[in-house]
C-alpha positions as CSV (number, residue, x, y, z in Angstrom):
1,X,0.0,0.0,0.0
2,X,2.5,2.4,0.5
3,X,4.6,1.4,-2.7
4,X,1.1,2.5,-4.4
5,X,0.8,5.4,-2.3
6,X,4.0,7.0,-3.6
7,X,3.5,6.0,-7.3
8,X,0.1,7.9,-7.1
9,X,2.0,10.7,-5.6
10,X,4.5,11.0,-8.3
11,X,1.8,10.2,-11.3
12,X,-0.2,13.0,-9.8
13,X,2.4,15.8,-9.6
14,X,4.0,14.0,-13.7
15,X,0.2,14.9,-14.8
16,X,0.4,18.2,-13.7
17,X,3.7,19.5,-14.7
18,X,2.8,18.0,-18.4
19,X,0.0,20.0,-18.4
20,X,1.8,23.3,-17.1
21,X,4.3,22.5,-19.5
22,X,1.8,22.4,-22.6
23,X,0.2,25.1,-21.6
24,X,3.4,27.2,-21.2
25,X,4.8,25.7,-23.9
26,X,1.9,27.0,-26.4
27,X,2.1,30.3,-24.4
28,X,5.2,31.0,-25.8
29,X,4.1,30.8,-29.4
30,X,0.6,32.3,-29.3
31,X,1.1,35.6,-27.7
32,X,3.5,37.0,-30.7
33,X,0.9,35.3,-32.9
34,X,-1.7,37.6,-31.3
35,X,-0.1,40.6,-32.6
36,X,0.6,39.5,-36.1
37,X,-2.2,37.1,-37.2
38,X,-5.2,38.6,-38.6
39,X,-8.4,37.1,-36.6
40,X,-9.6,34.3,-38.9
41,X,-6.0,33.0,-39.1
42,X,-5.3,34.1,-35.0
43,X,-8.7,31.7,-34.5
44,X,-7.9,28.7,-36.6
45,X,-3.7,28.7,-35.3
46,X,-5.2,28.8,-31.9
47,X,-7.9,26.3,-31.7
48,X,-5.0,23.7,-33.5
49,X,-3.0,24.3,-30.7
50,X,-5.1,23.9,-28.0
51,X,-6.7,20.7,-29.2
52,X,-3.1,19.1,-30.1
53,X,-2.3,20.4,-26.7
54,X,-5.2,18.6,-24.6
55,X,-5.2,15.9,-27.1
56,X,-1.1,15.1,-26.3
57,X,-2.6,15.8,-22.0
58,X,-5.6,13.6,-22.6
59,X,-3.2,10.9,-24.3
60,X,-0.8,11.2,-21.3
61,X,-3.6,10.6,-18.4
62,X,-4.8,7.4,-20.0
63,X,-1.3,6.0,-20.4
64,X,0.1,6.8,-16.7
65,X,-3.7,5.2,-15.3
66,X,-4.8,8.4,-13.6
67,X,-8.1,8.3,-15.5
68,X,-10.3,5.5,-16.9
69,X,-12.5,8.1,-19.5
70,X,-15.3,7.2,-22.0
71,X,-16.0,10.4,-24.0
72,X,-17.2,8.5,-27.2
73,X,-20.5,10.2,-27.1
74,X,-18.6,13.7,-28.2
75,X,-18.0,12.0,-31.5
76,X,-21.6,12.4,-32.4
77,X,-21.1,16.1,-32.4
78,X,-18.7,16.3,-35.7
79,X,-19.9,17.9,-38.4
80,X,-23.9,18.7,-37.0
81,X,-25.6,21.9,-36.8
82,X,-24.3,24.6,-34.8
83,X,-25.7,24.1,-31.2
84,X,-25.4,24.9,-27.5
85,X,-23.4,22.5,-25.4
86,X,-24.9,23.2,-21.8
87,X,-23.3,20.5,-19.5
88,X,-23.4,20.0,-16.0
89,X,-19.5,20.9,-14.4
90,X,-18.4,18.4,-11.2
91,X,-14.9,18.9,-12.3
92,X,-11.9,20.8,-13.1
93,X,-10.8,19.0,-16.4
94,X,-14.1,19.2,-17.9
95,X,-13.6,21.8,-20.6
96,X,-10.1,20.9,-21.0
97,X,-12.1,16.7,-22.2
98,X,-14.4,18.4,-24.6
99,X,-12.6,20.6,-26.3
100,X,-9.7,18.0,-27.0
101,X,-12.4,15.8,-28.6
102,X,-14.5,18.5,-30.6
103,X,-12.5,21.0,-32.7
104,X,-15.7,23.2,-33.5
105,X,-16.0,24.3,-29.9
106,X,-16.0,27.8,-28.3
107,X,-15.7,27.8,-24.7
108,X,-16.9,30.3,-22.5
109,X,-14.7,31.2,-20.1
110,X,-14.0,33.7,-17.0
111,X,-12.9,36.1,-17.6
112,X,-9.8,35.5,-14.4
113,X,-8.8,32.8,-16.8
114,X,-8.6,34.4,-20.0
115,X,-6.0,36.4,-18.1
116,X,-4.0,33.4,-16.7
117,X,-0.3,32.9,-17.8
118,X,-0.8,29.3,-18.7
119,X,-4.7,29.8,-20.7
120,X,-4.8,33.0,-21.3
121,X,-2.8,33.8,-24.4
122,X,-3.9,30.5,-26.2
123,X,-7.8,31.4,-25.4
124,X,-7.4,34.7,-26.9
125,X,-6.0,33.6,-30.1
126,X,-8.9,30.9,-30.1
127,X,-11.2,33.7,-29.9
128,X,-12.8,32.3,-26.7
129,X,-15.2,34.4,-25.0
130,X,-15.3,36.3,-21.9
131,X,-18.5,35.2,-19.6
132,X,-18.9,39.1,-18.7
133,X,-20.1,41.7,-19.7
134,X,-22.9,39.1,-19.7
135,X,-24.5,41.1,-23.3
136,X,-21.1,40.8,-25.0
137,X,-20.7,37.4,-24.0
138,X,-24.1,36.8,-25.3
139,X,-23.5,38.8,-28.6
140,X,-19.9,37.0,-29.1
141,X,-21.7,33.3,-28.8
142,X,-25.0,34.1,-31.0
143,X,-22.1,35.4,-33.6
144,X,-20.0,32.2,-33.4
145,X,-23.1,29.8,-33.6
146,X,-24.3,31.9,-36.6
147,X,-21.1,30.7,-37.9
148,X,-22.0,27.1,-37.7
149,X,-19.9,26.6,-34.7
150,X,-20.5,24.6,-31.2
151,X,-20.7,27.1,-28.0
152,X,-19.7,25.3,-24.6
153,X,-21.6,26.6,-21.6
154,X,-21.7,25.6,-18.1
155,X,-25.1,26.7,-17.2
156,X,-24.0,26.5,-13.2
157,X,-21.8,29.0,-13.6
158,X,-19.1,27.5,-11.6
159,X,-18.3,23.8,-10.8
160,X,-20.8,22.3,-9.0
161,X,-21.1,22.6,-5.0
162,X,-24.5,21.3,-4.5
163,X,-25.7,18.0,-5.0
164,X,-26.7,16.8,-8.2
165,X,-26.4,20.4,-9.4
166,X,-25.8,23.7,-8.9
167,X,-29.0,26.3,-9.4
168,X,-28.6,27.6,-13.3
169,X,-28.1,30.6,-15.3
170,X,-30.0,31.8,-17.9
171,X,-27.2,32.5,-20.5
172,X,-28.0,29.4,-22.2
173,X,-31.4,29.9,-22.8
174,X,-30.9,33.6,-23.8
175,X,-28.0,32.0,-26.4
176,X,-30.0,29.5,-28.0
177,X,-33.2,31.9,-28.3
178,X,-31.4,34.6,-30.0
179,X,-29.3,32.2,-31.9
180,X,-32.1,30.5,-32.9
181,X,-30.5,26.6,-31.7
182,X,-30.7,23.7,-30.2
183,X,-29.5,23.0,-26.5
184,X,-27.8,19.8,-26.8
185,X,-27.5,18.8,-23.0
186,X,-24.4,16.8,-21.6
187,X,-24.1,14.8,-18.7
188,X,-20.8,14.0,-16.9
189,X,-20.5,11.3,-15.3
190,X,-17.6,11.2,-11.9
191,X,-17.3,8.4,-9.5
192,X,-14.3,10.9,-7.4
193,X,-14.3,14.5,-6.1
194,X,-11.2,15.0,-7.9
195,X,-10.7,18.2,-9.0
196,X,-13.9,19.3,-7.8
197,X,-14.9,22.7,-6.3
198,X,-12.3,23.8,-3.3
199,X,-10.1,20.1,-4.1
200,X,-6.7,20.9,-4.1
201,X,-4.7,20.1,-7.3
202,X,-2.0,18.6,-5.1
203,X,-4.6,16.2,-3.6
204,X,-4.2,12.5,-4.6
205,X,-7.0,11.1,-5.4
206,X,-8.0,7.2,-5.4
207,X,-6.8,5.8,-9.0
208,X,-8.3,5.5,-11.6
209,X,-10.4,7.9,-11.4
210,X,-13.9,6.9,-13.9
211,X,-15.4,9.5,-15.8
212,X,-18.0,9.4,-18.5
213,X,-19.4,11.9,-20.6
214,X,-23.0,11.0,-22.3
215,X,-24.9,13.3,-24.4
216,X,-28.7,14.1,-22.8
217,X,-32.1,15.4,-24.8
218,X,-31.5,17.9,-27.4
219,X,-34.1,20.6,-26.5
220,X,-35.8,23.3,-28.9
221,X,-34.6,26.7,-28.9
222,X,-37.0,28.1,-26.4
223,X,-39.2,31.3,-27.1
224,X,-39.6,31.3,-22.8
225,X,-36.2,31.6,-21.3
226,X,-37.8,31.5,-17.9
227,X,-39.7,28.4,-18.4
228,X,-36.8,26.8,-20.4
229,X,-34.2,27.3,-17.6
230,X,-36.8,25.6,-15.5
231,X,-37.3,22.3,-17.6
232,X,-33.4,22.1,-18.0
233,X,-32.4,22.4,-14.6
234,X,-35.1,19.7,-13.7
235,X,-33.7,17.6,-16.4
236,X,-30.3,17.7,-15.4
237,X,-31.5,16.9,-11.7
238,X,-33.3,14.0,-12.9
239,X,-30.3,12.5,-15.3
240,X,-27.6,13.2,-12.2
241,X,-30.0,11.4,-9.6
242,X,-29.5,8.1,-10.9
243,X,-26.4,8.7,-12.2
244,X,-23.1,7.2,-10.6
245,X,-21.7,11.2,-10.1
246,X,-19.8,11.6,-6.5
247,X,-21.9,13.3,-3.9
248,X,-20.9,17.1,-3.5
């Protein structure tokens, strides 16, 4: 046991520093790129890098056993309509799964982290977009979708702290009405409070951690937000009750 202790100790910290590294590592070339690449160009270079990025992290996590992870469902996203991806958020490493496994996403991020030194100059390029002001945000997503693109939301607004789910925002529901799309709900799946809200990143956690990602009902743009907010935050509740996600 304590052999195993120590090896999950030093798998742990490995994981991290890979990812640090990545991320510093593509830090390096995208902020000159931000001054001299015009935006469609800036967009494209900096979507490629950040999916090769979490594509090489992803890749690394499976091989050292720190995750056992089925995100087939995401497949069934290439080349569909543009749509909102509202999805339920136990977990640190959530964007980081999707958008390694679906180029045509546009994450909506804080704006803290759009100023990080590890994500920030690589969500810039990406044109990500800033969850405040909440009107630009909400002008910057319809604009993107109208593009034909995928917009990742995490209606909770932050990862969740109450069990199954946090109370929800209305962003989505003001997104896909203006927009004039589909919510395609996702449901994440966690059988460990790794990485949740207020776990440390130097924490060990028990190994392998399981984690699923499913895709939920695809619901009709709504023409009442109010109401629409409503029926989705009772769906996710009902989804995450019987699901095998770790108590918050």
């Amino acid at each position: 046991m304590r052999l195993r202790h120590v090896t999950e100790t030093l798998t742990l910290y490995a994981s991290l520093t890979i990812l640090g590294a990545i991320c510093l590592v593509w830090t390096v070339f995208a902020l000159p790129l931000l001054w001299v690449l015009p935006p469609g160009p800036a967009q494209r270079c900096g979507r490629f890098g950040i999916l090769a990025g979490f594509r090489l992290y992803v890749w690394s996590l499976r091989l050292m056993g720190i995750y056992r992870l089925d995100l087939r469902a995401l497949r069934a996203l290439r080349d569909g309509p543009p749509l909102v991806l509202a999805a339920n958020h136990p977990s640190l490493i959530d964007a980081l799964l999707i958008i390694a496994h679906e180029p045509r996403v546009t994450c909506v991020m804080k704006s803290s982290l759009m100023n990080n030194v590890f994500l920030g100059a690589g969500a810039r390029l990406a044109r990500y977009i800033r969850h405040d002001p909440p009107r630009r945000m909400i002008h910057e997503a319809v604009a993107e979708l109208r593009r034909g693109g995928i917009v990742l939301l995490f209606p909770e607004g932050t990862r969740t702290t109450q069990s199954p789910i946090n109370v929800l925002q209305a962003g989505v529901g003001l997104i896909a009405k203006q927009a004039g799309v589909s919510v395609q709900t996702l449901i994440i799946e966690t059988d460990s409070p790794f990485l949740s809200k207020g776990w440390s990143l130097f924490k060990r956690p028990s190994m392998p951690v399981r984690y699923r990602m499913r895709l939920g009902r695809r619901l009709d743009p709504p023409s009442d937000v109010h109401a629409f907010m409503a029926q989705l935050e009772q769906y996710f509740r009902a989804e995450l009750a019987s699901a095998p996600t770790v108590r918050i």
